[in-house]
N, C-alpha and C positions, 0 to 999 in steps of 0.2 A: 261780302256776306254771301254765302250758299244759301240759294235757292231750289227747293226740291219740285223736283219736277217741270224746270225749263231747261227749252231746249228741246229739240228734235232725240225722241227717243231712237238711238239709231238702230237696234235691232227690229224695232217694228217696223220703222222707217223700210228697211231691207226688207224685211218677209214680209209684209203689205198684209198684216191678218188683222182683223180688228173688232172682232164681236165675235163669242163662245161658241157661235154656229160655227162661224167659217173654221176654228181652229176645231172641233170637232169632226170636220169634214175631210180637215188633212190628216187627222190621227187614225180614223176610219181607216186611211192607205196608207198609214205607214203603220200599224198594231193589228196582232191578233184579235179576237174574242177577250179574249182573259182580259189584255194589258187595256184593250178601251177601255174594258168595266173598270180595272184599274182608275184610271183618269177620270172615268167622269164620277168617279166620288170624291173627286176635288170640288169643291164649290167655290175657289178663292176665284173669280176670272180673271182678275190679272195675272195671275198664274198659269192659268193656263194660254192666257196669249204668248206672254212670255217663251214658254215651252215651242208653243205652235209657231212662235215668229224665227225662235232659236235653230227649227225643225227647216221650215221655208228657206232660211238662209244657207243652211249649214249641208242640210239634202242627204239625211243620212238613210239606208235601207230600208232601216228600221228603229221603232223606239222601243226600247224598254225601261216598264216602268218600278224602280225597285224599291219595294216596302219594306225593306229590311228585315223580313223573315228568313229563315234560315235557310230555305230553300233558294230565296232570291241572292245573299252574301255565296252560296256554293256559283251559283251559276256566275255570279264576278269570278270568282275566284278561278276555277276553272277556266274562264275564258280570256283571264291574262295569261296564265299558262300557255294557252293555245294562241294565244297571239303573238306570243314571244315576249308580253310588255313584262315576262316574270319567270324564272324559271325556277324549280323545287330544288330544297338542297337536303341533308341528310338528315337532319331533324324534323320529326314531322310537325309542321303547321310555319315551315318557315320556309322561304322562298326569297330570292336577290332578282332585285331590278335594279339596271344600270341606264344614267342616263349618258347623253353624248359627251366624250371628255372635252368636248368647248363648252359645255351648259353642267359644269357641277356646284352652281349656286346660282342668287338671284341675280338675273341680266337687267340689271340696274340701268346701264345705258340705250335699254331698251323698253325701261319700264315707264308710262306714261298720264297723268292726267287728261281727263278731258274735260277741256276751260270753257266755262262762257264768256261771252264780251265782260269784260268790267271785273269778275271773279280773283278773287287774292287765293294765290297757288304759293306753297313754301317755296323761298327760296331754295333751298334743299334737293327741289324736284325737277323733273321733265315735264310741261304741259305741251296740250297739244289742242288746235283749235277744233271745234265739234264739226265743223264743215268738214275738215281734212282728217279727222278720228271719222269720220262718217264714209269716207273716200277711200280710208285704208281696209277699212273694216268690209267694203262693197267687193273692194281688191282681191282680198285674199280669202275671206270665210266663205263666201260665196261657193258653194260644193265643196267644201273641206274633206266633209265627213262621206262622202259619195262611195258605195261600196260597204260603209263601216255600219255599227251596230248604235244608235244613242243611247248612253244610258244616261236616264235620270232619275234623279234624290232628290229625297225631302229632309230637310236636315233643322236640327234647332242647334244655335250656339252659346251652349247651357241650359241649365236643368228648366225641364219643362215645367212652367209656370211662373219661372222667375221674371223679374219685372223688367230686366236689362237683358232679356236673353233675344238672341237674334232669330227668328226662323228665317231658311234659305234654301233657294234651290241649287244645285250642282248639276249643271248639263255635262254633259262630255263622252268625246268617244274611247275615250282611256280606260281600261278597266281599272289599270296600276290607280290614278285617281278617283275608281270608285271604290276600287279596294280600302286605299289610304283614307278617303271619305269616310266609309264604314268601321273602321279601328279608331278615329281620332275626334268624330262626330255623332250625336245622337241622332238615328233616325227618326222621323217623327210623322212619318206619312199617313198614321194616324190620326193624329193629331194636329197637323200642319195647318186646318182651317181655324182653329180656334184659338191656337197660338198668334197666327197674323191678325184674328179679332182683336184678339186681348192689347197687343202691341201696336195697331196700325200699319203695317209696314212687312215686305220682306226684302232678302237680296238675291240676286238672280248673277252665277257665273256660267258664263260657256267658255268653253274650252274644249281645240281639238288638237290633236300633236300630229295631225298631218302626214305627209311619208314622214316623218321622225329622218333626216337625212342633214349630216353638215352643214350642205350645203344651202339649207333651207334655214339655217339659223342666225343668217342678218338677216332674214326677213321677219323672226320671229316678233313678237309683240305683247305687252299686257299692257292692256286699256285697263281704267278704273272712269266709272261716271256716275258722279259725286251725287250729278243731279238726279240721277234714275236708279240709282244701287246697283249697278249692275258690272260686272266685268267681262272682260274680252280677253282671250289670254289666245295663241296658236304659233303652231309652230315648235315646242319647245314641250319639255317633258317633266322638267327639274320640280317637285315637289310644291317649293317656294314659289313657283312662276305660275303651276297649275292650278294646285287644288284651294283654289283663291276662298274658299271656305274661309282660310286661316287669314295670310296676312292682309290679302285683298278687302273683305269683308271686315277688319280689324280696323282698318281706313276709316270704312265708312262708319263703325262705331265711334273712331274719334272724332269724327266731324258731329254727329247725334249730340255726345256729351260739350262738342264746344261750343255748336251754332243752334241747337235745339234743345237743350236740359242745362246749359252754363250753371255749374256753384253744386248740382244736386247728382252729379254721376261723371265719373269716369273709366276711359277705356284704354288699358295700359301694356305693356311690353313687361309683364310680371310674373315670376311663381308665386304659388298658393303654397303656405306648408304651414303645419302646427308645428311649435316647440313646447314641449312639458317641461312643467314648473314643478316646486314642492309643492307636494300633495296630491301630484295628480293632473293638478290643473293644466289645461291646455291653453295656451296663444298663440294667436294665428298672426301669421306675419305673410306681407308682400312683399317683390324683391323686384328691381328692375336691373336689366344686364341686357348690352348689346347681344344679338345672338355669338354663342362660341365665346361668353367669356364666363358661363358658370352657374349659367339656371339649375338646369338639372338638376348639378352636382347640387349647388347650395338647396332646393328644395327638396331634394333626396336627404340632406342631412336631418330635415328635419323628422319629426315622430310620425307626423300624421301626412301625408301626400294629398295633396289636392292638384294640384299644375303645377308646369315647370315652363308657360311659354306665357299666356297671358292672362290677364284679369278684368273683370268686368267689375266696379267697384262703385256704391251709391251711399248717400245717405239715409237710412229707415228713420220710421217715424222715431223709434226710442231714444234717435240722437246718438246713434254709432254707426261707424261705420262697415259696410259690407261689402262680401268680394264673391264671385262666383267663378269658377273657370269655363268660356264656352266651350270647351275641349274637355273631354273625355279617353285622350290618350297621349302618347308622347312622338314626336318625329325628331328623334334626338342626335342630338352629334355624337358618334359612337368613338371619333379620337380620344386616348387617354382616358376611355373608361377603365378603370383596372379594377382586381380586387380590393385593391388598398384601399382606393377612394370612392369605389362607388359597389359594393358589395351586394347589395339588396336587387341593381339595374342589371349586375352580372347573372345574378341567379337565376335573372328572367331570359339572358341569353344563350345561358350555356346549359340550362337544364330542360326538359321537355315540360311541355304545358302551357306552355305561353305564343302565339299565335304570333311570327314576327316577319314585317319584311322589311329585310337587308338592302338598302343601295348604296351601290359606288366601293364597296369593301372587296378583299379580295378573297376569292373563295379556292381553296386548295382543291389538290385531286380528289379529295375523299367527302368534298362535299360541305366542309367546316369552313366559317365566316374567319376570317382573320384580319386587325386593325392596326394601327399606328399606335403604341403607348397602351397594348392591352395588357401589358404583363408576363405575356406567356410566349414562348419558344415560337419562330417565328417557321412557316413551312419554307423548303427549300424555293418550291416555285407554286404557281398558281395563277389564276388569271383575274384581272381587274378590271376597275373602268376605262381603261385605255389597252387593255389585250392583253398576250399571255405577260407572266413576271417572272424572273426568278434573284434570288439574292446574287448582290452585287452587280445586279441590271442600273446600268448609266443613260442619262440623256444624250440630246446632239450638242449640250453642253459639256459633257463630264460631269454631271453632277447625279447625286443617287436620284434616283427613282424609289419613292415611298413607296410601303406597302399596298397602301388606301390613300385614296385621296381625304386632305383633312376635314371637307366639310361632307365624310362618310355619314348616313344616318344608319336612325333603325326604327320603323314603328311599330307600337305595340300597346296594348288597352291599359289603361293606369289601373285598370284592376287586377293587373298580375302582380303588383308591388305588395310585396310585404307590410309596409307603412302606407299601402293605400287606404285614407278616412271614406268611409259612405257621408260624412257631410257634405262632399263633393258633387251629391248628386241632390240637395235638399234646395228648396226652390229661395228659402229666406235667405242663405249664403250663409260663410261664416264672418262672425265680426272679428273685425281685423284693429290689431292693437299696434302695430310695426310694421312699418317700411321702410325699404332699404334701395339703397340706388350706388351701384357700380360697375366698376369696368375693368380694363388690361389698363393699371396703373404702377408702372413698374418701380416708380423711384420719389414718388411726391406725398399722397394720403396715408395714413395709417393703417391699419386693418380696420378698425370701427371708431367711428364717431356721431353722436347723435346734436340732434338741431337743437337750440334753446328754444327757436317758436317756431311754428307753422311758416315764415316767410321763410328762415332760414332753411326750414326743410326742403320749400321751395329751390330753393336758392341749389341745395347739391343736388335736386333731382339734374337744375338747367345745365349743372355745371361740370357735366360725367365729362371726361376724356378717357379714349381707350385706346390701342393698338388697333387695327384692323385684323380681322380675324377672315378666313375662305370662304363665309358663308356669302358672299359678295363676290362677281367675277370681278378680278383686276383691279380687288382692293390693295393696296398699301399705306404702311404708314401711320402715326398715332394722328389721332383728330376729333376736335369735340365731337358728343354722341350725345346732347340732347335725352335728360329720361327712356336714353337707350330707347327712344322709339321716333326719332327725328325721319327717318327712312318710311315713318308711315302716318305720317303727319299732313294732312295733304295743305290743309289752308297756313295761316302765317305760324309763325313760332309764336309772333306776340298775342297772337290770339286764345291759340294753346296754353303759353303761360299764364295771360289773363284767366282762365277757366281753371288752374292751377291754384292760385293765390286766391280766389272766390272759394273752391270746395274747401281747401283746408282752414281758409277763416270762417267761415261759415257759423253763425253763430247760433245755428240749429244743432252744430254738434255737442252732445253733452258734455262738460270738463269732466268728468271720471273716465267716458268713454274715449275721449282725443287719442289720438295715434300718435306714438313716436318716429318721428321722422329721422331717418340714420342713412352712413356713407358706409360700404363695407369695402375691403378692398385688400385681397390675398394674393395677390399678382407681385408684392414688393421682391425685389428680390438681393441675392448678398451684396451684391456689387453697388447697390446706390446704397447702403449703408456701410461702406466700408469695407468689404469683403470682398471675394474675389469670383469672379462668375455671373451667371444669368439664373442659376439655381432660384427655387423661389424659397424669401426665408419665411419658412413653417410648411406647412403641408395643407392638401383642400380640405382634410377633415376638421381642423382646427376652425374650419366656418360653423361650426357647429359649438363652440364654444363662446365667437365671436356673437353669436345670434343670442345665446341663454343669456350673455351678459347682457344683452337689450331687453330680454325677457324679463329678467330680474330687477331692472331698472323702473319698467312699465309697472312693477308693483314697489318699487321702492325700497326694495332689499340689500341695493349697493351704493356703496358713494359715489362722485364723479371727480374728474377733477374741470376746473370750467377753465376752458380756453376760447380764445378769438373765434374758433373754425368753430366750437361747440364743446359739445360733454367730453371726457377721453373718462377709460375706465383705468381704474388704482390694480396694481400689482396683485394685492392682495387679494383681490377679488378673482383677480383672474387665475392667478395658479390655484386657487380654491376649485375654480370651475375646470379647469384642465384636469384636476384628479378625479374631479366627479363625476363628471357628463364622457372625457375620453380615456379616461386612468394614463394621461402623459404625465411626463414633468413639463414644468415652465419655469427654463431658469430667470433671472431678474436680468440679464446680459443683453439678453433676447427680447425681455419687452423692454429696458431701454432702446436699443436698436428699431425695432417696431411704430414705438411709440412717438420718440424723439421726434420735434416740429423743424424740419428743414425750409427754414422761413424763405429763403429766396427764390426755393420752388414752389412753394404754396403761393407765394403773389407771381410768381410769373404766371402760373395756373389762374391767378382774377385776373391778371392784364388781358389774359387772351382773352378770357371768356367779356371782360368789359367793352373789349374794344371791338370784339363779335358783335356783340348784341348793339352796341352800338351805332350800328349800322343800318337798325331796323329803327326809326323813331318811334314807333310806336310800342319798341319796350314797353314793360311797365317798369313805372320806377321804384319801384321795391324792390327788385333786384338790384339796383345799385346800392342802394342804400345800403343792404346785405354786403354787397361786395364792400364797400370804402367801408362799410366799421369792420369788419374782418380784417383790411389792407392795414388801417389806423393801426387794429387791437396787435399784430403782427411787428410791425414797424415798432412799438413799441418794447416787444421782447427783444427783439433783435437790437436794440438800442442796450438793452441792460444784459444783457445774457451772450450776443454774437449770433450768427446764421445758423446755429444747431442748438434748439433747445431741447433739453432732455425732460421728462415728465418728472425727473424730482425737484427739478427748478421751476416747471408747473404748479407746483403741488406750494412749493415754497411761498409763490406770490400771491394773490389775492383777485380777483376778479375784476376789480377799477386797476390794477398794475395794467391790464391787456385792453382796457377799453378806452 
């Protein structure tokens, strides 16, 4: 069980500051005039020890403190410029930072809990004892920032006043991370004491990137401490590793909703997007995906933009459910954005007016970002995250050297999207009718399938497999992915899953209001149904069809057909929705192909995941029970039909044929 607030809090521990004088004494010598006044209209004091303990440790020249005024986002801006952590390129308000090419995703084998005696850490993870988290942290932070400038923020994660939203501070000597803070985070340093009233609580990241030097990146580090909210992040540069706002801070909401709110709130690895109905109507759907297998994209499809990374999601008193996103911008994978598929994201990149920085892409002589799978003619040469380029540049393998590396980003405010909704920024959230849970599934799921009950929804959140994708150094390989948020899950999985099966049963939720629970999955491609190649069969906009057919369900507009795994949707409905919503055809070839239940890979897909979980005794057993009627319902078909069933043979049997 997590306990808040045992344990040696190790940055105070280190900066030895402990009552509002003494950390007013040291802000005196490290702030002007201005930036004291700044500070002492904080009235939180654990806040400010925080800061002051941050400052003792870390021993920087100076602090500044930034209100998010316009004046203060220039003087970031400008001063990654000038530090090198950012350079301007030919469009104005856009600028490319590159991190180290050994650090272009999360250093997972570097990333750490810190454990109390007795404390249940995911299997999943790295812990690390608080004695020797106390030891590394004395080690290395200890004048990190000597010579540098501290900036620090005030942040809330989601709309100010909402009931799940986090307020946080962001310490750091990085501009590049105050920058990225400031596009993808609400400032709130207005506000920031009344916020931590309202909630109890804030989170505190520091972060320094140190000489930023190769050689300096097996030492690098991100601490997480569950017990004290706070992170430790040095050494390292990479987005995902620094501006612990996001994934870091994401931790510590999932621990809140598992070990401190269980049944009435969850903290998810999800987009936020509307889909419009007839008449108008809007439904708002959640979506979970490992990172790099099709947030964006899918939350881009839909009408209304809300997020595209994750979700804050509770139950209101009226017995529906609601979602908020603490983010306010996007730090998106810029691979295989094209026109084709993501038109609205292009707009904001290729056209002036939208405030963007670029990292890890390559940027030609003239100043132009250029990516892997953009669409467009590629420059002869250019320079990247690993130095100059030019086409038909090879490794010390013989093998190409890409343009960009694949887990290139880009950040930029969700308000330059053309389908960006202002419900985004309303503090009650929107109510959420759909959710969706998927991965890099190349040869087994369907494109859509929805739950028959709450457990079963359960059930495919637990039971995502995906390919590994770049956002991970030194990933390979397909492997389960856990509600695509197993990488930030810190205490047990059964724990998590128990808080899982609690909200969705919950019987405060209203039956009109209940959410459908669904599998989406556009990664299949020709060759596991019969075809030839790794091509994917349909395209990523057709998730956009995938979703309306959920929409339409949620009010009851479509048939299903009911299978072992869940609902599947009727032909008819769908080439209806293909002409509507994308003006394609959909021939009937294609959703047989689609559709068809390849039974021996759908139970090898429960074997794995029964004999996983298995492993933890403290499962819950409702997930099995999910698994063996699914195995049963399966077993069955393939007794009367063979290992490939097609949806007209679906259609043909009866619902007691599969169970």
């Amino acid at each position: 069980m997590l306990e808040i607030g045992k344990g040696v809090d190790i940055v105070t521990k280190v900066g030895g500051i402990n009552t509002r004088e003494e950390a007013l004494a040291l802000f005196g010598k490290k702030m002007d005039a201005d930036h004291l006044a700044r500070i002492e209209k904080i009235r939180t004091t654990p806040a400010l020890l925080k800061i002051a303990n941050a400052a003792a440790m870390c021993r920087p020249e100076s602090i500044f403190i930034n209100t998010g005024s316009d004046e203060d986002r220039q003087f970031i801006r400008d001063l990654a410029l000038k530090k090198g952590e950012e350079k301007s390129l030919l469009m104005e308000g856009h600028t490319i930072h590159y991190d180290l090419k050994e650090e272009q995703g999360r250093i997972i084998d570097r990333t750490y809990y810190i454990a109390n005696e007795g404390e249940k850490i995911s299997s999943l993870a790295n812990q690390l004892d608080r004695s020797e988290a106390l030891e590394t942290v004395s080690e290395r932070m200890i004048g990190i920032m000597q010579g540098m400038i501290m900036v620090v923020g005030f942040y809330i994660r989601g709309p100010v006043g909402a009931p799940v939203s986090n307020p946080a501070l962001e310490i750091t000597s990085s501009t590049y991370v105050s920058h990225s803070a400031e596009i993808l985070y609400r400032n709130c340093y207005d506000v920031f004491d009344n916020e931590v009233a309202q909630v109890g609580y804030f989170y505190t990241n520091i972060h320094s990137e140190g000489l930023n030097r190769p050689e300096d990146l097996p030492n690098a580090r991100v601490f997480m401490d569950r017990s004290h909210r706070t992170t430790y992040s040095f050494n390292c540069t990479y987005a995902g590793n620094t501006l612990l706002l996001k994934k870091g801070n994401h931790r510590f909401s999932v621990d809140k909703a598992v070990y401190e709110n269980r049944g009435n709130e969850l903290s998810e690895h999800m987009f936020i997007t509307g889909i419009e109905g007839p008449g108008g109507r809007i439904t708002w759907v959640t979506g979970a995906a490992p990172s790099g297998c099709g947030k964006t994209t899918t939350a881009m499809a839909g009408d209304h933009f809300v997020g595209d990374d994750l979700a804050q999601m509770w139950r209101a008193p009226d017995g529906s459910i609601r979602s908020i996103n603490p983010e306010c911008g996007i730090f998106g994978i810029v691979a295989d954005v094209n026109r084709e598929g993501d038109p609205l994201l292009m707009n904001c990149l290729r056209h002036p007016g939208t405030e963007v920085i670029w990292s890890n892409v390559l940027i030609d002589e003239n100043g132009v970002p250029h990516w892997t799978g953009n669409g467009e003619p590629k420059p002869e040469k250019g320079f990247n995250f690993q130095g100059d380029w030019h086409q038909g540049m090879t490794d010390e393998n013989g093998e190409p050297v890409l343009i960009s590396h694949p887990n290139s980003r880009c950040t930029l405010t969700s308000k330059a999207l053309a389908n960006y909704s202002d419900q985004a920024e309303i503090s009650s959230g929107v109510e959420t009718r759909i959710i969706t849970y998927s991965g890099r599934d190349s040869d087994t799921m369907p494109p859509v399938w929805v739950a028959k009950t709450p457990d079963q929804g359960v059930a495919i959140g637990a039971c995502i497999v995906s390919a590994a994708t770049a956002t991970e150094v030194g990933a390979t390989g397909v492997r389960r992915a856990p509600w695509a948020n197993a990488p930030f899950i810190p205490g047990s999985l059964a724990d998590y899953m128990d808080a899982q099966f609690e909200f969705f049963n919950h019987p405060d939720i209203a039956p009109k209001k209940r959410p459908l629970l669904a599998g989406l999955n556009y990664f299949l491609t020709h060759e596991a149904r019969g075809g030839i190649g790794k091509k994917l069969l349909g395209e990523k906009r057709d998730v956009k069809v995938w979703l309306s057919w959920v929409e339409r369900l949620v009010h009851q507009e479509v048939d299903v057909i009911d299978t072992p795994i869940g609902y599947l949707p009727r032909y008819e409905d769908l080439k209806r929705l293909f002409g509507q919503i994308i003006d394609k055809a959909y021939p009937e070839t294609l959703y047989e192909k689609q559709f068809s239940l390849y039974i021996d890979h759908i139970i090898a897909r429960i074997d794995l995941q029964t004999d996983a979980y298995g492993k933890d005794p403290d499962t819950p057993q409702a997930l099995y029970r999910v698994l063996e009627t699914q195995r049963k319902g399966l077993m069955v078909l393939k007794e009367k039909y063979g290992p490939i069933v097609p949806p007209d043979r679906l259609i043909a049997g009866t619902p007691d044929d599969a169970a």
